[in-house]
C-alpha positions as CSV (number, residue, x, y, z in Angstrom):
1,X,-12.8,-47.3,-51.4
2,X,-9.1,-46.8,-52.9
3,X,-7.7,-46.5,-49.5
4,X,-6.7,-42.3,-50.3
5,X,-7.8,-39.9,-47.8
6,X,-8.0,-37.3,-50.3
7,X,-9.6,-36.6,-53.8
8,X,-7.3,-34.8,-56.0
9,X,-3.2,-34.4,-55.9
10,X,-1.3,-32.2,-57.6
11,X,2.4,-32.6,-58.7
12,X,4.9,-32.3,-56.0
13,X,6.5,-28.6,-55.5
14,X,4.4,-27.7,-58.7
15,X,4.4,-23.5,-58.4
16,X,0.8,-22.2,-57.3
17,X,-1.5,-25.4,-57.6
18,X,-5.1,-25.5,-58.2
19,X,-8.2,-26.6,-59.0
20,X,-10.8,-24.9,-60.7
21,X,-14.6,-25.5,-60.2
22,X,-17.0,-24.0,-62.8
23,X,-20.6,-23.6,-62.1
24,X,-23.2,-23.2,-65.3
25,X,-24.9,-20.8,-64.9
26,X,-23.0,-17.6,-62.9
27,X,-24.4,-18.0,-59.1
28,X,-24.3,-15.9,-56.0
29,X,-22.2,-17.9,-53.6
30,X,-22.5,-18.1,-50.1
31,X,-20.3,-20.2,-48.3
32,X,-17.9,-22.6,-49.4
33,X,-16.6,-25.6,-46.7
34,X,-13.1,-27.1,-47.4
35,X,-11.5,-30.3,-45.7
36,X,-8.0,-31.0,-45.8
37,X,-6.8,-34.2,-46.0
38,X,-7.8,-36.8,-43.1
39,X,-4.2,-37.5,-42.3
40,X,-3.0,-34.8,-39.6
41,X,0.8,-35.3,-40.7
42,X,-0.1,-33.9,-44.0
43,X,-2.3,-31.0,-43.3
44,X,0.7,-28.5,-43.7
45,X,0.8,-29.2,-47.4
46,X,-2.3,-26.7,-46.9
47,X,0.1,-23.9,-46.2
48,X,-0.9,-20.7,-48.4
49,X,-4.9,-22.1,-49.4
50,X,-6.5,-19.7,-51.3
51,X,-10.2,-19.2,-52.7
52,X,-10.3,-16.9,-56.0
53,X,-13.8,-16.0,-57.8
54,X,-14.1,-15.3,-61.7
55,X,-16.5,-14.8,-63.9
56,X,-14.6,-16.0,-67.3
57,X,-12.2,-18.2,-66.6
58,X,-9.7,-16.0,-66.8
59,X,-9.2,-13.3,-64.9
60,X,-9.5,-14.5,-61.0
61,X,-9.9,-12.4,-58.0
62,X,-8.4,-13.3,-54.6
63,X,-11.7,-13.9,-51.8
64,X,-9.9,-15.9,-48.8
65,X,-6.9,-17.5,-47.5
66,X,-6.4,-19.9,-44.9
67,X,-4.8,-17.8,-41.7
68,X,-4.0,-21.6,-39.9
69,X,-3.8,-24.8,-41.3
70,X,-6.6,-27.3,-39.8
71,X,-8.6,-30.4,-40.9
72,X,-11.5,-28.3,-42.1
73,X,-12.2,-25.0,-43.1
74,X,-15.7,-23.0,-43.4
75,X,-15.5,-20.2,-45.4
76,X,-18.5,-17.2,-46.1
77,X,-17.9,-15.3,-49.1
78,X,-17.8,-11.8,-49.5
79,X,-21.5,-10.9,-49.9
80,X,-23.0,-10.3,-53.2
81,X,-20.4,-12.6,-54.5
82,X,-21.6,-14.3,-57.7
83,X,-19.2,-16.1,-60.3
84,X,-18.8,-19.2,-63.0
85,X,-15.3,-20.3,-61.5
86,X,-13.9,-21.0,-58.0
87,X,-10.4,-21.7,-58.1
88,X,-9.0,-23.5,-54.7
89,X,-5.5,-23.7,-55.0
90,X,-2.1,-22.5,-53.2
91,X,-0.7,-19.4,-53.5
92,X,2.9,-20.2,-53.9
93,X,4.8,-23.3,-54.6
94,X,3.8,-26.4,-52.7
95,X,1.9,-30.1,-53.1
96,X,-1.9,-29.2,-53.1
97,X,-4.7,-31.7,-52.3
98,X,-8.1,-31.7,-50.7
99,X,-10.4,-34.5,-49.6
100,X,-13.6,-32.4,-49.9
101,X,-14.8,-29.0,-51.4
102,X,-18.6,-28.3,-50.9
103,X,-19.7,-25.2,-52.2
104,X,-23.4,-23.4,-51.3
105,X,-24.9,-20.3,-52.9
106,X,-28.9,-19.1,-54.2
């Protein structure tokens, strides 16, 4: 292990960070469980987590935000929600980074 409690990082104060997952082919997803970062003194960096769905790449729709900030989130989608792209990211300006995404669908 490198010693990092989380898997990704963006830049510092970069303006609405993200990371996009893209599924082949389009599925019908279910639930999707997030965990922050193991560290407690950085789980504000969370602040303004969003999930958006999309079926081109392009043109993302908004399907949950965070209403606290905690060391794990589980997260149903909307049902019949079925997309190629799942963008986890902040919605605003801030440092975005996540030790886990696990995402379940049909």
């Amino acid at each position: 292990a490198d010693g990092f409690d989380f898997s990704f990082h963006s830049d510092h104060d970069a303006d609405s960070p993200y990371v996009t997952i893209r599924l082949s082919p389009p599925t019908v997803l279910k639930h999707l469980m997030l965990t922050n970062r193991k560290e407690r003194q950085f789980h504000s960096r969370a602040k303004g987590l969003t999930v958006w769905v999309s079926n081109d790449g392009e043109s993302f729709d908004k399907v949950w935000a965070a209403d606290e900030l905690k060391g794990k989130w589980e997260i149903d989608f909307p049902s019949g929600t079925k997309a190629q792209y799942i963008r986890i990211g902040l919605d605003g300006k801030g440092t975005f980074h996540l030790h886990q995404a696990v995402v379940f669908g049909e």
